[in-house]
N, C-alpha and C positions, 0 to 999 in steps of 0.2 A: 504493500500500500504506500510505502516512502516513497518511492520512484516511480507512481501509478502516473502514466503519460497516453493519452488517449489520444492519438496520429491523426485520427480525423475531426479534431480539436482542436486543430493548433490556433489559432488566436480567438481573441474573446468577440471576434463577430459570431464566431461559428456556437459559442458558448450562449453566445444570446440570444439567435435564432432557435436552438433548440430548446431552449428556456422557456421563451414565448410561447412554445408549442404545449409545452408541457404546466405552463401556470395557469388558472383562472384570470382572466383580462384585468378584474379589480387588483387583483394580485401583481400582476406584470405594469399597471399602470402607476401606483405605486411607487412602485421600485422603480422604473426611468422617468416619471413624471416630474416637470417643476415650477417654479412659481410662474404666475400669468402666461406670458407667452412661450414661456421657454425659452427665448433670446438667452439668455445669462446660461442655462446650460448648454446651449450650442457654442456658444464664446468660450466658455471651459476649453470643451475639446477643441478648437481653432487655433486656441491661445497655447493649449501645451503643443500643438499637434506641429507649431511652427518653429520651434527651438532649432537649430541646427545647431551639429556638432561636427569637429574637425579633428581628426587623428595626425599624429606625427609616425608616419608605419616606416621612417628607416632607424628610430632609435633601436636602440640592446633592449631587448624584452623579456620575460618568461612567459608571464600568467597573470591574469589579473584577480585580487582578493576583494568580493562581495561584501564581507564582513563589516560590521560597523558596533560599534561602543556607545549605547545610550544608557543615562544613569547608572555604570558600572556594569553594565550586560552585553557581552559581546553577541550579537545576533549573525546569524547567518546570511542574512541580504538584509539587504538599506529600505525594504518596504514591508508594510503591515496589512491589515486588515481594520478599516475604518468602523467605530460605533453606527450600526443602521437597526432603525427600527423595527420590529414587528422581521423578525427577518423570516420567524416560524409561520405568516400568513402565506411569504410568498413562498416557499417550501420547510415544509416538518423538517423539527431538528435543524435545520440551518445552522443556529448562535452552536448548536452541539458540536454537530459536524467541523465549522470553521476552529473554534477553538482549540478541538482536539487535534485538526493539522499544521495551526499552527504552532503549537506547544511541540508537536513530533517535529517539525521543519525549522524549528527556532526563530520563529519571525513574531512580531507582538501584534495581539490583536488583542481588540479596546473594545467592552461589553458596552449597549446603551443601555440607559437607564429602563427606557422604553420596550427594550428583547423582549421573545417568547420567551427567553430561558431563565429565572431565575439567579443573582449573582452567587449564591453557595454553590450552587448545581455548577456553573462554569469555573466557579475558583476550583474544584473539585476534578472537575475533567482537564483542565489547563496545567493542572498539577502547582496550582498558585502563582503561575507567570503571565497569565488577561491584566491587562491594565479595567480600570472603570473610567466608564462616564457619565457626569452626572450632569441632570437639567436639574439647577438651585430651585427646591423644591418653595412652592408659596409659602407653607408653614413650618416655623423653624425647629416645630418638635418632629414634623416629618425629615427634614433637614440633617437633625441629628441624630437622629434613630439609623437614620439610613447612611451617615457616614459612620457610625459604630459597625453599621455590619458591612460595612468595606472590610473597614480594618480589623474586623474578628476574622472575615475569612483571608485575609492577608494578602490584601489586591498591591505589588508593588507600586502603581502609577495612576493617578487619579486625573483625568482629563474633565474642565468643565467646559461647557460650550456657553458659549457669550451671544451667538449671534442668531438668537430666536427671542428677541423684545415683544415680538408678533410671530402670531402662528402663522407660517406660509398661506398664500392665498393660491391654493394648488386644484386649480379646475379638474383635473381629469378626479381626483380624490372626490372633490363634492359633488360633482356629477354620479358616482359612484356609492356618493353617503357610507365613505370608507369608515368602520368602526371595526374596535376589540371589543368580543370574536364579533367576524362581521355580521354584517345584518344579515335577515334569512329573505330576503326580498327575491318576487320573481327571476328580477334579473341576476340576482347575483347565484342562485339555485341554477339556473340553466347554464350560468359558465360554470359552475363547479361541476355541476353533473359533465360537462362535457370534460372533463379532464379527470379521465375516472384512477388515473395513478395517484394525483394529487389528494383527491378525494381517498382514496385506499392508504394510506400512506397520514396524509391527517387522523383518519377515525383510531388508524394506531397509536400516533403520538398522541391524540388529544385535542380539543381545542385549542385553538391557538389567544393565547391571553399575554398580559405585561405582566410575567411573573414575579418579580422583582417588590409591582408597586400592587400586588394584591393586598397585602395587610394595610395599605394605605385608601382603599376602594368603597365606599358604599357597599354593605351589604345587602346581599337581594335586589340590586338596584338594573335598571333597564342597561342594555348596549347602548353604549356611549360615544356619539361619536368623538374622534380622537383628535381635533381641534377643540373641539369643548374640553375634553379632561388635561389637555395637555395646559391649556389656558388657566382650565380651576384649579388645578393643583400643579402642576411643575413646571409653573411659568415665572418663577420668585425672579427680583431682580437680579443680574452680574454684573451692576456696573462697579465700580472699587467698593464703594459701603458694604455691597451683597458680597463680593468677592473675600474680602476683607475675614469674616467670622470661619468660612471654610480654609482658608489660611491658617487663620488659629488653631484652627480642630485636626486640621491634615499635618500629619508631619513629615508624608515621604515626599518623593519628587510630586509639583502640582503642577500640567498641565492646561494653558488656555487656549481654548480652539474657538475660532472664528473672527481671526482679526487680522486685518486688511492694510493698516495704517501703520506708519512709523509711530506717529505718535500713542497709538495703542502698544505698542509694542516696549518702549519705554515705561508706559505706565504699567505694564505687565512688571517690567523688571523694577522698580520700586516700586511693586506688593511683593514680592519675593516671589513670583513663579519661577520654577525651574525650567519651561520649556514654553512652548507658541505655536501652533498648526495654526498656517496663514492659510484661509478657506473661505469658503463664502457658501459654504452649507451642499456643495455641490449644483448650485442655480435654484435652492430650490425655497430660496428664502425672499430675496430681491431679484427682481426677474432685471433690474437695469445696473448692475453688481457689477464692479469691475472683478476681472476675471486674475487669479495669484498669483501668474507668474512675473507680472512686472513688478508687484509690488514687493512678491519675493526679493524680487533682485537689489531689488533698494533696500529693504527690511536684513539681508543678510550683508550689504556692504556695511552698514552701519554699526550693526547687533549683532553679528556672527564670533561667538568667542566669550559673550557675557552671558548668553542664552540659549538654548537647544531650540532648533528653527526647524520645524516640518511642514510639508504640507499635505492636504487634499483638493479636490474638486476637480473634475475632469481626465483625473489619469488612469488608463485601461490598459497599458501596456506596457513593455519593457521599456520601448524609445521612449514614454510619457515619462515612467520612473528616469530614464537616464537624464532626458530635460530636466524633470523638477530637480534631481540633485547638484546638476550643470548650474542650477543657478541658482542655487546657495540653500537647500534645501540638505538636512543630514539627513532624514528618513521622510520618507514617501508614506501614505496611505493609500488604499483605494476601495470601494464600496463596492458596486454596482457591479464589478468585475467578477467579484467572489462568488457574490450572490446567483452571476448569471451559470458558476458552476458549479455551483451544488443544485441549479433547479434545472440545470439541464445533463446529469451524472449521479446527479445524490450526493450519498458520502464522498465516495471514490473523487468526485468533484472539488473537492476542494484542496485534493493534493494535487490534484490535476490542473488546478488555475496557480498555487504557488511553483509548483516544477516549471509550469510555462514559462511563468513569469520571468524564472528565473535563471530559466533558459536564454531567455530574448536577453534578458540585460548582462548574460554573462558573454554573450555575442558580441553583444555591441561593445563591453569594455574593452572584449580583447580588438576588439575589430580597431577600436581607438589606440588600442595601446595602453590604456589606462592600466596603472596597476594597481590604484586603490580610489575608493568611493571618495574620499576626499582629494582626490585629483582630477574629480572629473569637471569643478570651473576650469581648469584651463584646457580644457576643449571645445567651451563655447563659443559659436562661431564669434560672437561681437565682442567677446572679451580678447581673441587673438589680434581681429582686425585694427 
């Protein structure tokens, strides 16, 4: 299963096309849908997809090393596995699945708050190396309850995301009257019946629910949908004040994701976070969002060496990973990627999407010559020129 590589799989167009096939519409809508127009997530991929890179192929070479060192952990490749919601709607076990491979494949992958899976259940299967991520919950006894059981079950990395002030205004979702578990409406019954794997495969795992934030839920209460609960309860503020008491309570490395600007970036670094995922929610928050890799690039000439700089938002591939780290990024995430293979593989899918991955970008270093992840800015094409 470590080395599981499926030939007629090789990039994640092929992983998403059979994904589709195999999810209920509500479900695949979801997962590539995003705010208003979607402009902001087509710019994503545009924006990483144009990165050029330039090799020097008559140096002395060997081999190039993957490997990268965050918060004291030497990981086996420079990207992870991004916090995505509800990942058990769009296929059973998903948060299972992903976490268990990346635990075997040494790569970090980050629970949301919002998962099918429960965070003891993944601390459990991760073998304690899942990072969390948390939406600062509205009430600060939820707040703190829920950071106690981080760090009972001994989550090394705690990522909070900053940039959902507002719940996305995500048309194909409310057209769909997305809710945990979903609604049992005509429509949403005739696409699940029509994907009768999906449907055989859930009735085994279960409904799919936020297991996480059940102890925190209305009991006996109606299907909700998930811009309403996400608003009533784990919408608390991030900006410094809010940020500020999780500071206090957290004591291992604190992760903030979703910031865009130098000057966020600085005030990240006096509150004391230890790290930054420059994102913009994958397009699916501000549909007129400027797109990370420029601002990457500025955020890491400035701040690179007082802070740990990663990113998300529009990266699907190896070239994307080798762009984001080209331009000052130390680790990579990506969402949609993962997701499209474990719902077009299952299990086996999700070693099959980090082998690719890892595939591609072990190509392209050697193809560059690069012989470590932090030497791949100076093969950016506009930092040679």
């Amino acid at each position: 299963m470590l080395d599981y590589f499926n030939v007629k799989y090789a990039h994640t167009s092929d992983l998403k096309r059979k994904a589709k096939r195999r999810m209920p519409a509500f479900a695949f809508d979801y997962l590539e849908g995003g705010c208003m127009d979607e402009v902001s997530v087509n710019r994503n991929y545009r924006a990483i997809d144009d990165v050029q890179l330039r090799g020097n192929l008559l140096k002395p070479f060997d081999k190039s090393d993957l490997s990268v060192e965050i918060f004291g952990h030497t990981y086996s490749a420079p990207f992870g596995v991004a916090p995505i919601g509800l990942q058990g709607l769009m296929w059973p076990k998903t948060p299972e699945y992903l976490a268990k491979a990346a635990a075997d494949k040494n790569i970090p992958f980050v629970l949301s708050t919002v998962s099918s899976a429960s965070l003891e259940n993944i601390a459990e299967i991760s073998e304690g190396k899942a990072w969390f991520q948390l939406y600062n919950p509205t009430s600060d006894d939820m707040r703190a309850d829920l950071l106690k059981r981080v760090e009972s079950a001994a989550y090394p990395v705690l990522v909070v995301t900053v940039d959902v002030p507002a719940f996305g205004y995500r048309p194909r979702d409310i057209r769909n009257g997305l809710a945990m578990p979903p609604k049992m409406t005509l429509k949403n019954i005739i696409q699940m019946a029509s994907r009768p794997r999906w449907l055989m495969e859930t009735a085994l795992a279960g409904k799919p629910e936020m297991q996480t934030l059940i102890p925190y839920m209305a009991k006996g209460g109606e299907t909700e949908e998930l811009a309403a609960f996400m608003n009533r309860a784990a919408m608390g503020g991030v900006d410094v004040e809010g940020l500020k008491p999780i500071r206090d309570m957290w004591k291992g490395p604190l992760v903030i994701k979703g910031l865009i600007t130098e000057d966020d970036v600085a005030t990240a670094i006096k509150l004391g976070a230890d790290g930054v995922i420059i994102s913009n929610h994958g397009g699916r928050q501000l549909d007129a969002g400027e797109a990370p890799v420029e601002p990457l690039k500025r955020i890491a000439a400035k701040y690179k060496g007082r802070i740990k700089i990663f990113m998300d938002s529009g990266v699907q591939s190896g070239s994307n990973i080798a762009g984001a780290l080209a331009c000052g990024a130390e680790l990579t995430f990506l969402g949609r990627s993962f997701v499209y293979g474990v719902g077009a593989l299952g299990g086996k899918g999700a070693y099959h999407t980090i082998n690719c991955l890892y595939r591609q970008l072990d190509q392209i270093m050697n193809q560059l010559k690069c012989q470590s992840v932090s030497d791949l800015p100076n093969h950016l094409v506009e930092a040679i020129s």
